[in-house]
N, C-alpha and C positions, 0 to 999 in steps of 0.2 A: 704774960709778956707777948708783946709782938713785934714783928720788924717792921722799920717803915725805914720807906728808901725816899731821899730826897734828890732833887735836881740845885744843886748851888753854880749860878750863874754871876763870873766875875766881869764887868763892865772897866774897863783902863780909859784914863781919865787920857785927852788929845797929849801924845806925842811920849807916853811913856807906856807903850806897848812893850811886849817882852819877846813878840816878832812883828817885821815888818808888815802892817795892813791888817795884823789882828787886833779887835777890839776887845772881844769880850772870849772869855772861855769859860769850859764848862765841869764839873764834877759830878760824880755820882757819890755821893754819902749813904751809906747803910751804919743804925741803929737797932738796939733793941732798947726798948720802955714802955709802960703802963700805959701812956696814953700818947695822944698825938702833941699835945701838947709839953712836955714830959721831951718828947721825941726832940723837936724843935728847939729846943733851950740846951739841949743836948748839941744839936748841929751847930744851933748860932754860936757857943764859945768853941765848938772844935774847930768853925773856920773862921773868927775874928782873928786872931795871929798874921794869918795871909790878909784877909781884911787890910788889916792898920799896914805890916809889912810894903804890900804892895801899890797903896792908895788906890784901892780898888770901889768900887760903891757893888753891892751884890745883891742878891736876890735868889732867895729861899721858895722852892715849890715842890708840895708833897705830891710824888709820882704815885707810892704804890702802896699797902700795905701786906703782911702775910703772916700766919700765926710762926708762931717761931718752934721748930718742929726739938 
C-alpha cells in the first residue's frame, strides 16, 4: 500500500461563495491504496457529498506519493 496525498480544489459558481470575494478553496486529501488509481476513486466519492452539497464544479490533482510506513 501506499499513500498518495491529493490537492482537491473547489471552484463556487458567481454569487454563491461561502465568503465575500472567495472563489474557490482548497483541500488537502490523504489516502492509503494499491494504486493511484484505486487512490483516486477513493477521493472522488469522499468529496462528491460537498461536490453536489455546495454546487461547486472541482478539481482533483495528485500532489505526492509515499510508501506507507
Amino acid at each position: 500500500m501506499l499513500r498518495y496525498l491529493f490537492r482537491v480544489q473547489y471552484d463556487y459558481a458567481d454569487g454563491v461563495t461561502p465568503i465575500t470575494g472567495v472563489t474557490s478553496a482548497y483541500e488537502p486529501v490523504s489516502v492509503r491504496a494499491a494504486t493511484a488509481a484505486a487512490a483516486l476513486v477513493d477521493v472522488t466519492a469522499a468529496t462528491d457529498r460537498y461536490r453536489i452539497a455546495a454546487n461547486v464544479t472541482r478539481t482533483i490533482t495528485l500532489v505526492g506519493t509515499a510508501a506507507d510506513l
